[in-house]
Each structure stands twice: as C-alpha cells, then as structure tokens.
N, C-alpha and C positions, 0 to 999 in steps of 0.2 A: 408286609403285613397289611399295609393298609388298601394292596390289592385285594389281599384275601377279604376285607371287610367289605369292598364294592361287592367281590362277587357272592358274597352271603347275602345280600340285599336283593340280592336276584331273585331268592325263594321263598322271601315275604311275601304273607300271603295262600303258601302252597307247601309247606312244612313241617306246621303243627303238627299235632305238640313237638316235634323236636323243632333244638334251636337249628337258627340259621347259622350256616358254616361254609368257609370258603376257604380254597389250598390251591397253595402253589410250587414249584418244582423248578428250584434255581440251578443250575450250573456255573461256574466262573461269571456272573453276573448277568448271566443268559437263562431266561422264562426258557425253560422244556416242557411245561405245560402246566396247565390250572384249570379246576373245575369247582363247583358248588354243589350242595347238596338241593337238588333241581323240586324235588318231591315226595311228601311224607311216602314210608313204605320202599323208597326206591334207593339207589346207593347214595353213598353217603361224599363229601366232596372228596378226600381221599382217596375214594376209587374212582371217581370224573377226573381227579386231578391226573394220575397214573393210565388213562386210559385215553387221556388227550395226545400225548407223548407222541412224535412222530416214530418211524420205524425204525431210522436213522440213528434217530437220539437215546432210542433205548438202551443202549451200552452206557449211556453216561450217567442213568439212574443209579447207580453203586457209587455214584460220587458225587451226589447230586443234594441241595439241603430242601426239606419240605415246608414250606411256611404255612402254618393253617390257623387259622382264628381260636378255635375251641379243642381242648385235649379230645384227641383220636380215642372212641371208645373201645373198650377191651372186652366187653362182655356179646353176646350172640343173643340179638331183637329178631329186628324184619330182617336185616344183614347181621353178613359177620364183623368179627371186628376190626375195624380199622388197621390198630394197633399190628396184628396178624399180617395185614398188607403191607407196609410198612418193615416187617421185619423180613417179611418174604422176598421182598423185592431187594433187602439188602441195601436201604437208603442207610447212610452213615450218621446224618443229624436232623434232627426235627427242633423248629421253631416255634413255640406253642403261647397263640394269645392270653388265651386265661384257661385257668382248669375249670371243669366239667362239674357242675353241681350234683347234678342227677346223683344217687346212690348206688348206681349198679356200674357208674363211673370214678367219680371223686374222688382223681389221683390214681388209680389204678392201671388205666393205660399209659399214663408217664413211667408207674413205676414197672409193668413190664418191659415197656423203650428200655428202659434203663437196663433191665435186667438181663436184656439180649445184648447189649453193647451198643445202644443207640445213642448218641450225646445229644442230651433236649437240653432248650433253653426255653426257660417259664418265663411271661411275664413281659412281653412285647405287645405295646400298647394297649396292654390291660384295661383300663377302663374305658377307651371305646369298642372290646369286645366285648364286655362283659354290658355296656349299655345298648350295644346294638341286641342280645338278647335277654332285655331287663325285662320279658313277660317271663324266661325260660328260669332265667333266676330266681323272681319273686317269687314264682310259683314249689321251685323246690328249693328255695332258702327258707321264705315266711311264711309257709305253706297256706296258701292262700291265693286266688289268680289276680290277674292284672289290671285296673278296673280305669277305665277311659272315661271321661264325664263327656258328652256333647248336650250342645243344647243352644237355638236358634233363639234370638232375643230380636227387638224391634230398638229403635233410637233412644227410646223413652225408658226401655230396662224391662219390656214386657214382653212373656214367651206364649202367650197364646190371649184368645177372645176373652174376655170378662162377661160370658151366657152365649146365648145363640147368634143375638144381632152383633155384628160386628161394622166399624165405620170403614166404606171404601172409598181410598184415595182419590179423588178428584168427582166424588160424588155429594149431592143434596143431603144426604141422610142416610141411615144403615142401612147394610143387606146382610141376609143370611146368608151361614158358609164359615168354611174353614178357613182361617191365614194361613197363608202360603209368606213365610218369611224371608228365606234365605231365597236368591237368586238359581239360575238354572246352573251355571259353573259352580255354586256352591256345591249344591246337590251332589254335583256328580262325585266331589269327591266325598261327599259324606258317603257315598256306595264306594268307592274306593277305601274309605274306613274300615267299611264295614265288612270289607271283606279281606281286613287283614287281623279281626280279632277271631274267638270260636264264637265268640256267645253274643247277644246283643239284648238288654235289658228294656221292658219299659213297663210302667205302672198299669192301674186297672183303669184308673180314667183316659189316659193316654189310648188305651186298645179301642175303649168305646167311642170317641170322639171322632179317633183320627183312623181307624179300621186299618191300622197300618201292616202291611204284608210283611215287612220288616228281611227283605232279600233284599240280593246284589242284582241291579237290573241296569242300573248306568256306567257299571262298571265289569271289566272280565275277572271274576273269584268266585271263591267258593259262596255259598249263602253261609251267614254262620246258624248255631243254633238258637232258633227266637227261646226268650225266656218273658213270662208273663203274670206278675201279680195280681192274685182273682183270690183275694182273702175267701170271701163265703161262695167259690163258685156261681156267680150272679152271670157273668160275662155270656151271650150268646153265641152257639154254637155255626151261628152265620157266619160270624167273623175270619176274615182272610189267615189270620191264626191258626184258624184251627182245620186249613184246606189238608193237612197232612202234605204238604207238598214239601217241607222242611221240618227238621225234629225238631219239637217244642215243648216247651217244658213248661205248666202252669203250678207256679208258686200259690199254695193256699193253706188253709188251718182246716180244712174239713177231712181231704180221704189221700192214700198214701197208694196210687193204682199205677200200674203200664197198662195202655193202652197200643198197641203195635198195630194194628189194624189203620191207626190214626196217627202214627207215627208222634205221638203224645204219650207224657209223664207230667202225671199229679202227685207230686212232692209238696210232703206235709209238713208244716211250720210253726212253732205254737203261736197262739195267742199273744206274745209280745209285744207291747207296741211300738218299739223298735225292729224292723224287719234287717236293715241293711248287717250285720253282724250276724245274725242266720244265712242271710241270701251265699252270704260270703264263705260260710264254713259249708254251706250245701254245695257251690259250687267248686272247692276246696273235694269234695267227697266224691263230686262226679265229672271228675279231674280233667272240668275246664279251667282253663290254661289263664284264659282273659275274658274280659266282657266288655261291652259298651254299653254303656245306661243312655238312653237319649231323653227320658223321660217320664213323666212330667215332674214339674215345680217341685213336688213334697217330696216325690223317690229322689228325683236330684238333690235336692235338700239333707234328706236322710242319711246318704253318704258324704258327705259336706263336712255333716253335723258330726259324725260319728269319724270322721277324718280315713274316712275308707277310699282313698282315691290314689292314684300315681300321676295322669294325667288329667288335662280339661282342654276340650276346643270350645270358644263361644263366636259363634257366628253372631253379626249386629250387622242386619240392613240399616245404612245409615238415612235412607229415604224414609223411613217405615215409621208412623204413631201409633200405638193403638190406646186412644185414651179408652179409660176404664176397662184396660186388660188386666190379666193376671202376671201380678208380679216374677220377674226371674227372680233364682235361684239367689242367695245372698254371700259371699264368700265372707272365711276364715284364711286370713293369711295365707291367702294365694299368692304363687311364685310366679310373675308374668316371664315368659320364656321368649316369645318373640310373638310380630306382628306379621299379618299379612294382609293383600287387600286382593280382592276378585269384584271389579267394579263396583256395585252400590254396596258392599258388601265389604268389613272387615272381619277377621279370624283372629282370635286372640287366644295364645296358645299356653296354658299354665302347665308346670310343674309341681311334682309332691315328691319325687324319687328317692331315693338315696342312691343308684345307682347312674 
C-alpha cells in the first residue's frame, strides 16, 4: 500500500478533479506490475496497473492480490469501471486503502467486489490515503473546495510596500517599485504550487499593484484557473488577467455575464461585507476542487478570520525590512506543521485539516 501511495503522487498536479490513485499487482510476494492514474480523462491506475503485467506473468493474475489506495470505481465517467476490470480479469482479492467519497462511488464498487466473489480488505493505511487526497475529500465530504493560504512576508512581519516609495536595501533613501520578497528558489516552487491546485485566488488591490499573470511559468503544470475580486468592476481591462490566455473568473457585486470570447466569468456576489463565505460556496457550485489565495493582507485575513483555510505556506526572507510596510496577515490558532529553509529564505508550513 504504501507503493500504491508513492505512485498516486505521480499524478499530482495532472488529475483533477479526480483523486490521485495508485495500484499494484502482487503474486507470492512478487510486484506483477503497478500503475497510477497518469491523467485526468485517461485510465485509471487499475487499468496502468493490469496493463504493465509482462506477457509471462499474465496467467498468474487469477491469483494474484491488487493493492490500490482508493476503492476501484463502479460506475461509467471518461472510463469504465474499474471494479468491471478487476472482475474480468478474475483477480481473487483486492486491497483497498480507503473508500471512495464521490457519490456515484461510496462503497459501491467494494460492494460489487464483493458481490462477484472478490475477497476486499478495507482500510489499509487509511489515513495516509485518505490525506494524500484531502482536496478530493474535502471537497465531496464538506462540500466545499480546499483553500491553501500563501503569502510572502519580510523579517519585520510585512507583506508588501506601505504607498509607492519603498526603502531599498543598501541604498540612501527610497525608490519606486514593487518588493520583490521571496527569493528566486522560493518562486519557483510557489509555480510548482500553483500548479497543483485548480484555482488561484487574489484580491482587487493585489491585481492592480502587482499586474500579476497569476500561471505556471517556473514550473511544468497545468496554469490553474485565476480568480479575481473586482467588487464594483473598477479593475482595468489592461491587466494580464484579463489577456484570455487562462480562464478567469472575476468575483463582483455588480453583473452575473460569460464572457467566452475572453475566456472570462462575472460571478455575482452580494453586497456583504464578508466575501470569503460566498467566494467559498461559489466556488463550491462551480466545482472547483481547491484554490490558492496568495493575496493580499485583508483577502488573506478574511479567510483567517472566517476560519476558512486547511493549509498555509509563509515564506519570510530573513534579509528583508520594510519599514513602514503593510502588515501580514495576523493568525488564529495556527497549527505550525514544519519548517523549511531555501537560503535567505524560510517557509513556514501550517495546518487546519481534519484529515
């Protein structure tokens, strides 16, 4: 099982929305082969696993046990069902890390196993499959998607310039410009983040400021889909946002349009002045999976405040002051998970899960 878990890890990143899944095909203590579910839309690990099999070995899948992370689905998506493969081939016993939340799953495909004469065992290493897809869970247990906090800070506890002029390191006196916080290694995996959720969040002042293209450019993945709060539609149509080159979605209280020309959606919000509890059930409805808020201060705040989070990365260049910046974000009983360090640079990784 805890093969099957590496090779799930494989297709992070390239998945979504289905979970990551991984299977293997034992004989007398002998791998006959293992495969992963490689790519959304494509087979599933059950069938990579069955189709690795040398030519040889094929007589000994009738006696052979299948170890897979996540219950083999039963029902007919992009593929058919697992479960179907599995009885066809005549494997005798299946290993199953945790069951399958999904609804058109949940226990259904065990209980066909069972129903053909297949002996399953539920419940091997259960909570590191079920952690390894804690977005696939959250999302069809709490209905609700999986919400990432990032957010770069400086030594002194401050995430961006306090106005225009900003003081630079080893200069007389201020220059205009944007900080640049996090080092160039940090970066890269903030794009390696970012291109293992669907969605990536950032506020109205954030867009204006920092013109952020908000893709995957320092890393190989998908771009996710930008998301962008523009309460009274004010935000210019300059901005790298709205190039149509990735789907984007602007969050506002004024008009409820698709745009397809522009590969843009204006999803309406009321007047509330708590956003992040809308953001959450709109995105809940247009069934993305996860999101990454990067910013700024007050949107990162708002989910904070509202205890809408599972994760947090905070990058803190330990070089870095900015007096009279604007303050980070402030926690509530954050769970520190572990430390990392990438030269000037430490990552501080929290926790909110249940999973």
């Amino acid at each position: 099982m805890q093969r099957c878990l590496e090779l799930a890890r494989l297709g992070a990143g390239h998945v979504a929305p289905n979970p990551m899944v991984g299977a293997v095909l034992v004989f007398e203590d002998r791998i006959l082969g293992e495969g992963y579910h490689r790519l959304y839309g494509q087979a599933h690990a059950e069938v990579n696993c069955v189709a690795s099999v040398r030519e040889e070995d094929i007589a000994l899948i009738p006696h052979a046990t299948m170890y897979v992370s996540l219950e083999p689905c039963a029902h007919f998506g992009k593929t058919p069902p697992c479960a179907d493969l599995i009885i066809a081939k005549k494997i005798p016993r299946v290993v199953v890390g945790c069951r399958d939340p999904f609804p058109e799953v949940d226990g259904k495909g065990i209980e066909k196993l069972r129903a053909a004469g297949v002996e399953v065992e539920v419940g091997v290493l259960e909570k590191e499959c079920i952690a390894l897809n804690r977005r696939f869970f959250t999302f069809h247990t709490d209905c609700r998607p999986y919400i990432v906090l990032k957010w770069a800070q400086s030594a002194d506890g401050k995430i961006a310039a306090g106005g225009e002029l900003i003081p630079e390191r080893g200069s007389a006196g201020p220059v205009s410009g944007r900080v640049l916080i996090s080092n160039a290694y940090s970066n890269r995996l903030v794009h390696k983040w970012r291109s293992e959720e669907a969605a990536i969040l950032v506020g109205t002042n954030t867009a204006l400021s920092d013109d952020p293209a908000l893709t995957v450019r320092l890393w190989k993945g998908r771009d996710p889909v930008r998301l962008v709060i523009d309460r009274e539609l004010r935000l210019p149509g300059s901005l790298r946002l709205f190039d149509g080159a990735v789907r984007t979605i602007v969050f506002n209280t004024v008009r409820q349009e698709e745009a397809p020309d522009r590969n843009l959606l204006y999803y309406r919000l009321s007047r509330e002045d708590n956003l992040a509890p809308q953001i959450v059930k709109a995105l809940y409805e247009l069934k993305i999976q996860s999101v990454l808020v990067e910013g700024g201060t007050q949107l990162l705040q708002s989910f904070i405040d509202a205890d809408y989070w599972d994760e947090a990365r905070v990058i803190i260049n330990n070089e870095l002051e900015i007096p009279g910046g604007l303050a980070a974000p402030v926690w509530k009983n954050a769970r520190l998970q572990s430390v990392e360090s990438l030269l000037s640079d430490t990552i501080r990784y929290y926790d909110n899960t249940l999973y």
